[in-house]
C-alpha positions as CSV (number, residue, x, y, z in Angstrom):
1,X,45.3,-15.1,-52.4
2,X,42.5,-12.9,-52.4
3,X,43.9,-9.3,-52.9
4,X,42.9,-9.1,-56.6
5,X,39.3,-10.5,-56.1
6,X,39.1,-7.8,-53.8
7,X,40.3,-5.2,-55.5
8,X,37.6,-6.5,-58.0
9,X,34.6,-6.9,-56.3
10,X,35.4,-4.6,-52.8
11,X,37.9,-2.1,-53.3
12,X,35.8,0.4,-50.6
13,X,37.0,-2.2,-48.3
14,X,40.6,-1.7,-48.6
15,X,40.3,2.2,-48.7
16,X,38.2,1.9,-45.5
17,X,40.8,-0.5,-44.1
18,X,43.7,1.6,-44.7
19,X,42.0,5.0,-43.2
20,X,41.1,3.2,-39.8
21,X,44.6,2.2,-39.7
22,X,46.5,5.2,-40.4
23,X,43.7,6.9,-38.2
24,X,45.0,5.2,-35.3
25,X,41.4,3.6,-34.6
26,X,42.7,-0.2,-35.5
27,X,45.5,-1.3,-34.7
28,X,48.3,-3.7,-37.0
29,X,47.3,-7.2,-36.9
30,X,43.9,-6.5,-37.5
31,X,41.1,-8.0,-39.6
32,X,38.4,-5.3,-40.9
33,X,35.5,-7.3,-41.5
34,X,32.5,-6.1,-44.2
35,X,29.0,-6.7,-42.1
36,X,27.3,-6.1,-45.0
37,X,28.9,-7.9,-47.5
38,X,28.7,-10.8,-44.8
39,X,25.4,-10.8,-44.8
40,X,24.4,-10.3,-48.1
41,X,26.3,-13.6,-48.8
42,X,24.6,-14.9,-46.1
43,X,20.9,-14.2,-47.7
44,X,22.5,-15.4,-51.4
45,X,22.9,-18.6,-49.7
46,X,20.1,-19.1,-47.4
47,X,18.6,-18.0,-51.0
48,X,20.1,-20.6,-53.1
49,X,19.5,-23.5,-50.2
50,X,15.8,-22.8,-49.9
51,X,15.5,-22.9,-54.2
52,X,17.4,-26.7,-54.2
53,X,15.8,-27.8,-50.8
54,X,18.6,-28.1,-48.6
55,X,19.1,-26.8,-45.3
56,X,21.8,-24.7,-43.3
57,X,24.0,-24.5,-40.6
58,X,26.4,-21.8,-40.4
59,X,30.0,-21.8,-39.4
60,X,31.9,-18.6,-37.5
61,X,35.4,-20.3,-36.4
62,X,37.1,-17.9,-39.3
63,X,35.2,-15.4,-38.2
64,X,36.8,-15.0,-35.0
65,X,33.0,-16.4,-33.3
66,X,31.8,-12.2,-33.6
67,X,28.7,-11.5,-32.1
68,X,27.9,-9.1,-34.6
69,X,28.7,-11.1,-37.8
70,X,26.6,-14.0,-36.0
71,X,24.0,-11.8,-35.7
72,X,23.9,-10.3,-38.8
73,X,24.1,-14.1,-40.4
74,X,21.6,-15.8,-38.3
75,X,18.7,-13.2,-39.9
76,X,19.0,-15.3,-43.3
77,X,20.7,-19.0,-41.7
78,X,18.8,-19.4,-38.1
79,X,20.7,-22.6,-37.3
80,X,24.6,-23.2,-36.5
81,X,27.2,-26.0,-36.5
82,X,29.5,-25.4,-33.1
83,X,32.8,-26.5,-33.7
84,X,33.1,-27.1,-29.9
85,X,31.4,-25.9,-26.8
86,X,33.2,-22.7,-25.9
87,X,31.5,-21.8,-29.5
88,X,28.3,-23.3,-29.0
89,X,27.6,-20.5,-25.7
90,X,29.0,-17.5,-28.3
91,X,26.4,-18.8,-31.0
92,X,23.4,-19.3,-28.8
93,X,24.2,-15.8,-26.8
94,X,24.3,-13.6,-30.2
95,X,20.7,-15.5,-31.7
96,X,21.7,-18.3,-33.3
97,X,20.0,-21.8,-33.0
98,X,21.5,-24.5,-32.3
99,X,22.0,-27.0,-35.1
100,X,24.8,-28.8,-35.2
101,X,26.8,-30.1,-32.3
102,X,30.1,-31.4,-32.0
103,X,30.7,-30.8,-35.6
104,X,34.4,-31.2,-35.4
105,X,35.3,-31.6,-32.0
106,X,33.3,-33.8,-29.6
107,X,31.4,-32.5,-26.7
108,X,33.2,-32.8,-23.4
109,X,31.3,-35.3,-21.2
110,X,30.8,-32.6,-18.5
111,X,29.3,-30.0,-20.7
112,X,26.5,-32.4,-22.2
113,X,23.6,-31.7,-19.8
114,X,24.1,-27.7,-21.0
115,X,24.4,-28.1,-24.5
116,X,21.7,-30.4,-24.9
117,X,19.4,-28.8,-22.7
118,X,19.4,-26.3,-25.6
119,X,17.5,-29.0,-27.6
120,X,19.8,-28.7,-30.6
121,X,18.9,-30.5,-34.1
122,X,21.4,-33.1,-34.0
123,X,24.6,-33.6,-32.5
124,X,27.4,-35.3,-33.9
125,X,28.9,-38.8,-32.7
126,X,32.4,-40.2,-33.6
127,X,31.9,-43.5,-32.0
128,X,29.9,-45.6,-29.6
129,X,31.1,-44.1,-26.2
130,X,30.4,-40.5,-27.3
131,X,27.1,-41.7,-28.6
132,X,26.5,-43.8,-24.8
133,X,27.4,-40.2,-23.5
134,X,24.8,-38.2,-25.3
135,X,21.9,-41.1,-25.0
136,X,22.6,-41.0,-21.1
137,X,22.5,-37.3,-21.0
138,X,19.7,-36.8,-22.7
139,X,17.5,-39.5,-20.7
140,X,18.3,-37.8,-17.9
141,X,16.7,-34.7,-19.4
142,X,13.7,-36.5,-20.3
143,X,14.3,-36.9,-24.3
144,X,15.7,-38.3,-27.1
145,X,18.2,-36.8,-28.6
146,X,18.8,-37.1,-32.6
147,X,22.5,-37.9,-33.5
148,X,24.7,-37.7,-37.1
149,X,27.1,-40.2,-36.9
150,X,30.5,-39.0,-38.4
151,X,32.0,-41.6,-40.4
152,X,35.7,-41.9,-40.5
153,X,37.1,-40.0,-43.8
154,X,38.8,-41.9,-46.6
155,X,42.8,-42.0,-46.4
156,X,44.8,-38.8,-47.6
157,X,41.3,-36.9,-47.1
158,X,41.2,-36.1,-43.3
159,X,42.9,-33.4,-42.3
160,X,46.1,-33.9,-39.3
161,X,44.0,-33.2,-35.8
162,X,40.4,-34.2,-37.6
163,X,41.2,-38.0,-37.1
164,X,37.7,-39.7,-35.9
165,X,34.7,-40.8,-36.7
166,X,33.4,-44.8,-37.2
167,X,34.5,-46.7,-39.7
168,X,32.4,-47.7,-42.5
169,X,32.8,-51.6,-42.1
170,X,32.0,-50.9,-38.6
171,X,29.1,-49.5,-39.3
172,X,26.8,-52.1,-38.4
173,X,28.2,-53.2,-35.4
174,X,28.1,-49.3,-34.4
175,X,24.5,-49.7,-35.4
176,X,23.7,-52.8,-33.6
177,X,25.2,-51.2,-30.3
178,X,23.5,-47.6,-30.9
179,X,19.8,-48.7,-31.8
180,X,19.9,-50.2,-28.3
181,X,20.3,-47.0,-26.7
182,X,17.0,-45.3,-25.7
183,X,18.0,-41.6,-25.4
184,X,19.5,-40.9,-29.2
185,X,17.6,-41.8,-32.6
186,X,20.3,-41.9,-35.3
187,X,19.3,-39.1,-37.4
188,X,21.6,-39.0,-40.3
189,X,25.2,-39.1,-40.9
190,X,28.1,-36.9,-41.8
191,X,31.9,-36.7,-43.3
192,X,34.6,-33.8,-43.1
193,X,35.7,-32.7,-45.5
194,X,32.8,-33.5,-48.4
195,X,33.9,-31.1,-51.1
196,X,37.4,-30.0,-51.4
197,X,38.3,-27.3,-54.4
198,X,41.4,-27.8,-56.6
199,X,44.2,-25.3,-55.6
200,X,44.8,-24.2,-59.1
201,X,41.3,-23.7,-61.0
202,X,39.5,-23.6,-57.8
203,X,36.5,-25.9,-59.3
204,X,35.3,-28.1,-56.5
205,X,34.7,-31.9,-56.4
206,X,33.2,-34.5,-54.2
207,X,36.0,-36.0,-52.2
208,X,36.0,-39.7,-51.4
209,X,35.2,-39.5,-48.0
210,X,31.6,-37.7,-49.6
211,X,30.8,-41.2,-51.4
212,X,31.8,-43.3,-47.9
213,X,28.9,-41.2,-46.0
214,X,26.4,-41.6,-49.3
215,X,27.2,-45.4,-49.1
216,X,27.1,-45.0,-45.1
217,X,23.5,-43.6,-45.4
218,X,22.1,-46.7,-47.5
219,X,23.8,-49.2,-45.1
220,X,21.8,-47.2,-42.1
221,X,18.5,-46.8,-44.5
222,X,18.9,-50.9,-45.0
223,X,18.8,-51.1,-41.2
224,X,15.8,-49.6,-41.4
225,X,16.2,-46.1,-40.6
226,X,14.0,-43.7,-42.5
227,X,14.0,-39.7,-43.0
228,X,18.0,-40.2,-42.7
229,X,19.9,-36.9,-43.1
230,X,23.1,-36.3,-44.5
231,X,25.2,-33.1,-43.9
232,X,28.1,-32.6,-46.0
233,X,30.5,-29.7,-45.1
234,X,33.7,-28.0,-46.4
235,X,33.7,-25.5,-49.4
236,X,29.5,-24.8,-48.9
237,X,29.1,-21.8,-51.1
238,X,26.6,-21.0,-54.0
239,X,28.2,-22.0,-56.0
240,X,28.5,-25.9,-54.6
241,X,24.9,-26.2,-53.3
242,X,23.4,-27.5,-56.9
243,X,26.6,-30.1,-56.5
244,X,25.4,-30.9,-53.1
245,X,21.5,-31.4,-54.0
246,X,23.0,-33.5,-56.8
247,X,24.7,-36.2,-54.6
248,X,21.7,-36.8,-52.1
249,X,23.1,-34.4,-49.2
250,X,20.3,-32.6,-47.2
251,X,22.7,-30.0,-45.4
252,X,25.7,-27.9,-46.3
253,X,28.1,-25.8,-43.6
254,X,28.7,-22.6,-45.1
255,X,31.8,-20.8,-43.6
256,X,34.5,-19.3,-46.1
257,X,32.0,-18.9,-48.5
258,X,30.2,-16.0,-45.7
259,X,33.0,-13.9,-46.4
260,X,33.9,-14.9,-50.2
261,X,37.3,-16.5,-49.4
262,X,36.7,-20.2,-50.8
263,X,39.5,-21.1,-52.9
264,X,36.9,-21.4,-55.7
265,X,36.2,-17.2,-55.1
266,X,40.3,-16.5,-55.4
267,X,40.3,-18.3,-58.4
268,X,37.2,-16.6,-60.0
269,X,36.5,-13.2,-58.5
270,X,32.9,-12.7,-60.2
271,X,31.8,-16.0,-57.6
272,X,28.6,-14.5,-56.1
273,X,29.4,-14.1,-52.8
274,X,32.0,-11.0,-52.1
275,X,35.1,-11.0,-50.5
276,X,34.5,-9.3,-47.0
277,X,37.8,-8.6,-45.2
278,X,41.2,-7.4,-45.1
279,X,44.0,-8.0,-43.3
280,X,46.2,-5.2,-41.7
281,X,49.3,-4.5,-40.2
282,X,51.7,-2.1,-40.8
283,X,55.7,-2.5,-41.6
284,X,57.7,-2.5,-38.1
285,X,61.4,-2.3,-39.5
286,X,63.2,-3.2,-42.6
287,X,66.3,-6.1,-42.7
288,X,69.7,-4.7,-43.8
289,X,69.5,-6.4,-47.0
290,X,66.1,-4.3,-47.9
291,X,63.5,-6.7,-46.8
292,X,60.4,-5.1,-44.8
293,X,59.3,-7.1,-42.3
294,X,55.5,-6.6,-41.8
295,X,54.4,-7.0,-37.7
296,X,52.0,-10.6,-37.3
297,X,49.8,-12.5,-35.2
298,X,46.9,-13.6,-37.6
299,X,49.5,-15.3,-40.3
300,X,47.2,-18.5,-40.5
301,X,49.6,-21.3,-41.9
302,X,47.5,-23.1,-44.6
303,X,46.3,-19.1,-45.4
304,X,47.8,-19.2,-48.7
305,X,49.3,-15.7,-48.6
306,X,50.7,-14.0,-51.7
307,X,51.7,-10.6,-51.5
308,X,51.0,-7.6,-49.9
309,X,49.9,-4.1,-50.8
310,X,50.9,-0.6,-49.4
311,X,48.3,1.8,-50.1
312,X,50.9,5.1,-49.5
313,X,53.1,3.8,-52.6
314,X,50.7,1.8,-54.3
315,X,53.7,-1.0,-54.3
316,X,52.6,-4.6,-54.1
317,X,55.5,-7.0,-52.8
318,X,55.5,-10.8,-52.4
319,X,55.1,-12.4,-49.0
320,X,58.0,-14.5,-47.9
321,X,57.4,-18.6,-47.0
322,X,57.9,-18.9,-43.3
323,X,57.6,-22.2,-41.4
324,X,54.9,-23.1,-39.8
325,X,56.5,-23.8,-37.0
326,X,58.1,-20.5,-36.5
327,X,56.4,-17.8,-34.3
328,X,54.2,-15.3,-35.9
329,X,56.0,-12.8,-34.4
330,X,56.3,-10.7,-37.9
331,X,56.1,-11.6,-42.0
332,X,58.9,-10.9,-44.3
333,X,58.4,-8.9,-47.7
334,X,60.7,-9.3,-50.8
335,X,62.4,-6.4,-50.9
336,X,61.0,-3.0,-52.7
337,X,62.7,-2.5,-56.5
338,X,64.4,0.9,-54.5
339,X,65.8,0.6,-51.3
340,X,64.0,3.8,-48.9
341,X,60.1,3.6,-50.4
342,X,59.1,1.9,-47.6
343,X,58.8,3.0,-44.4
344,X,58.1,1.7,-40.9
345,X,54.5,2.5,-40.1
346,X,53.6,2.1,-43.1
347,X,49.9,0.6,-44.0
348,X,50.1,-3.4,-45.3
349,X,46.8,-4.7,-46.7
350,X,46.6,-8.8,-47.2
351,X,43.8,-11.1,-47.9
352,X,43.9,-14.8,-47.2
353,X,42.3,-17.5,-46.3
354,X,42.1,-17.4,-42.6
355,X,41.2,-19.1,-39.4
356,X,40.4,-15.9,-36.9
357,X,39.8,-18.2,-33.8
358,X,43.3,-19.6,-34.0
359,X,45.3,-16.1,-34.3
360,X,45.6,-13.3,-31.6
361,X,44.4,-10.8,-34.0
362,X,42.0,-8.2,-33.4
363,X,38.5,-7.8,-35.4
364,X,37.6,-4.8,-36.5
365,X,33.7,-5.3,-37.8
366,X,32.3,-1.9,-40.2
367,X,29.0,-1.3,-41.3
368,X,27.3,1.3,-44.1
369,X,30.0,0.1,-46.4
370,X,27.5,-0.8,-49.2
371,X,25.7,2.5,-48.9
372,X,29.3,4.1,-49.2
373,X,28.9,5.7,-45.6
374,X,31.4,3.2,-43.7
375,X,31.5,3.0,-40.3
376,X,33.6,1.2,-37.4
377,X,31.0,-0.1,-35.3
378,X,33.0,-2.4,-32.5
379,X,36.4,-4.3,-31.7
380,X,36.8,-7.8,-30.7
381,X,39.4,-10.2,-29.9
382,X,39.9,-13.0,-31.7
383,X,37.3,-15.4,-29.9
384,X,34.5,-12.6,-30.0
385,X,35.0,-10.5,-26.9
386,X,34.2,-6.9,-26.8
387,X,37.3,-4.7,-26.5
């Protein structure tokens, strides 16, 4: 999905990719992240957000929650979204603020007095017991506690395990109930996903679940809420912010766009933000009718892989369809045009769009890249622990 904006826009990347592997010093199934490329979309961003007004909070669930990537993002984009708590204690410990709690995934009643201890700047209700939850919790800590309420997206827009969120004509009577609660102030509102991009030209659109939180925030601001907020994530990247000024949002959720892998940047490769890692593995046998099969663990379903490229012969063969279903225990390649060119242990270089958290890959972060001195600087697993 990605290979040819990389080849593109990051080439060093892949050469540096395929050394450390053959090298021995990362092993297959590994992602080989670009710091610097990470964080100079980062500051093209946190640019682009402060020239149209809006504000930030960064996502780092497809990054595998690194320390080191968080870090090297937070120095442009201070705040965060947590997709859930486990998340929440990476972000905090590796400097970033607390913006955005229970983004996606609600926070677990018992975890409520240490999250919001942390003071974040809103956290994010799906109905009216989560939101009794949070107003109790944050009495008890002696303050009020601003909430975005997440409205329930518009049908054939909500992704299959993102179901929640309040209805819009149950808005009011959510209101009603919430306004009577003295430790949250509704603060704004939010929707998943906002902007989606078209899988063939890549050009993004609001989605209609976008115009249900719009109209969700003027049935609040008739209630007589004032200052409300309005964060609309999914597909944040330069390139979307002017779209999201445009509408009335007040917040975007840049994640894919931190590393250049939106669909919009596989469909244009001169998007502004560069592509900043690779996939690789390395080819563990080959079939008896001539089809290599690559070793896995980080094939993310909805990835969108194409095809795959082997530095040693220069060959670039497709990637076979596998259910999702299936294991990821390896990833079958169409076979070479001459049976022998390729060789177990050989290097395999992909690109796709990816979910880190989610695989059991390794993350291999290098630095010095853009200076053209690259150099591996740590290993992690998958959820951002040290190896």
């Amino acid at each position: 999905m990605f290979l040819d904006t990389l080849l593109a826009r990051n080439p060093g990347l892949l050469d540096t990719a395929t050394a450390l592997h053959r090298s021995g010093a990362v092993p297959p199934d590994t992602y080989v992240m670009d710091a610097d490329a990470v964080e100079a979309n980062a500051a093209l961003l946190a640019a682009e957000a402060e020239r149209l007004g809006l504000s930030l909070w960064f996502v780092v669930k497809q990054l595998g929650r690194n320390p080191a990537l968080i870090r090297a993002i937070a120095r442009h984009i201070p705040y965060s979204a947590a997709i859930d708590a486990a998340e929440a204690r990476i972000l905090r410990a590796s400097g970033a603020r607390p913006g955005n709690l229970g983004h996606l995934v609600q926070i677990p009643r018992r975890t409520l007095p240490e999250l919001l201890a942390w003071r974040p700047e809103a956290v994010t209700v799906f109905d009216l017991a989560n939101a009794r939850a949070v107003s109790d919790t944050a009495r008890e800590l002696g303050f009020v506690q601003d909430v975005f309420v997440r409205l329930e997206g518009a049908a054939g827009t909500v992704h299959p395990g993102q179901e929640g969120g309040v209805p819009l004509d149950a808005l009011d009577g959510f209101a009603y109930a919430a306004e009577r609660l003295p430790g949250i102030r509704i603060a704004g509102v939010t929707a998943f996903p906002c902007v989606l991009c078209d899988p063939e030209t890549g050009r993004p659109a609001p989605t209609a679940t976008f115009e249900l939180a719009l109209k969700a925030r003027e049935s609040l601001a008739a209630r007589g809420h004032e200052g409300l907020k309005l964060s609309a994530p999914s597909a944040t990247a330069v390139a979307t912010l002017p779209l999201l000024a445009s509408l009335g949002a007040t917040h975007g959720e840049p994640g894919h766009s931190l590393t250049g892998t939106t669909p919009l940047h596989a469909a244009d490769p001169e998007q502004p933000e560069r592509t900043a890692y690779v996939y690789v593995t390395e080819v563990a046998h080959t079939l008896a009718d001539g089809r290599p099969a690559l070793h896995g663990g980080g094939f993310y379903p909805r990835g969108g892989v194409r095809d795959a490229l082997l530095p040693r012969t220069g060959l670039r063969l497709r990637v076979q369809d596998a259910p999702a279903e299936n294991i990821d225990y390896y990833r079958l390649l169409e076979p070479p045009p001459a049976p022998g060119t390729v060789l177990a242990g050989d290097t395999a270089l992909l690109a796709f769009r990816t979910q880190i958290f989610v695989t059991r890959s390794t993350v291999a972060v290098v630095t010095g890249l853009s200076a053209g001195r690259p150099r591996l600087t740590g290993l992690y697993d998958s959820r951002g622990r040290a190896l």
